[in-house]
N, C-alpha and C positions, 0 to 999 in steps of 0.2 A: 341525693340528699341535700337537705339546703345549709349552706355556707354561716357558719357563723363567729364568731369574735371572741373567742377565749381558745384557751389552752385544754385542750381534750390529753386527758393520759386514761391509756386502758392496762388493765390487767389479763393475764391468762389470752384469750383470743378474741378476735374484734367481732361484735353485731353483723349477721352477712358474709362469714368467712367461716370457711370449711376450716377447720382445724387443722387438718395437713396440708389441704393445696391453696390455700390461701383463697383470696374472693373469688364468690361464684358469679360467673361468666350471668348477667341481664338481671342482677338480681343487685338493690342498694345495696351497700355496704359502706358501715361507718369505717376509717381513717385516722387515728388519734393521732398525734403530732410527736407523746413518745409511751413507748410501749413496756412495761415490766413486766416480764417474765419473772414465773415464781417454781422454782427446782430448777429445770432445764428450761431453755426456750423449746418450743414446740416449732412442729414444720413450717407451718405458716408463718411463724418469723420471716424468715426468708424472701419474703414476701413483702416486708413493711419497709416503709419509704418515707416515714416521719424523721423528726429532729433527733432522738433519742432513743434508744432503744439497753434496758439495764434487765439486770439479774437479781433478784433478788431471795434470799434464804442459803446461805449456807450449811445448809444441816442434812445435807446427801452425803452417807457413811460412803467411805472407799470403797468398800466389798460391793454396794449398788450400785455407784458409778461406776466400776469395772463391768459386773456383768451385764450392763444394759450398754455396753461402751461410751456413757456420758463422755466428752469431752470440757470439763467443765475451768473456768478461768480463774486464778487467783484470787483472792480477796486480798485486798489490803489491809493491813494491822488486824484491827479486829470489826472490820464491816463488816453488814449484813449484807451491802448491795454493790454490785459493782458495774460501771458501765461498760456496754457490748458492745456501741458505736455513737 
């Protein structure tokens, strides 16, 4: 993909990326520089090598974070967003 001069931020999962195993092998894929996840991150996170990487929506009940075993990280005061790395 060709190189360019600004600040790329994606939501949800990147152009070119399998959703759980991150980029597919000969195939472009865009790169955002930082990445907000919105509920949980998704597999492919895992995967990103950008600047930043946040969380964003606090509104996942306990009872569904239990049964899907979310591991999900504090929020602060009253954010909606919190940084992952």
């Amino acid at each position: 993909m060709r190189r360019c001069s600004f600040l790329a931020i994606q939501t949800f999962s990147f152009s070119g990326w399998d959703v759980e195993n991150g980029p597919i092998n000969g195939q472009p894929a865009f790169s955002p520089d930082v990445l907000i996840s919105l509920t949980a991150p998704k597999l492919c996170a895992k995967h990103f090598q950008g600047r930043a990487h946040y969380l964003g929506g606090r509104f996942v009940p306990e009872a569904l974070a239990a049964k899907y075993h979310l591991q999900l990280p504090e929020y602060p005061g009253t954010e909606c967003i919190v940084k992952l790395s």
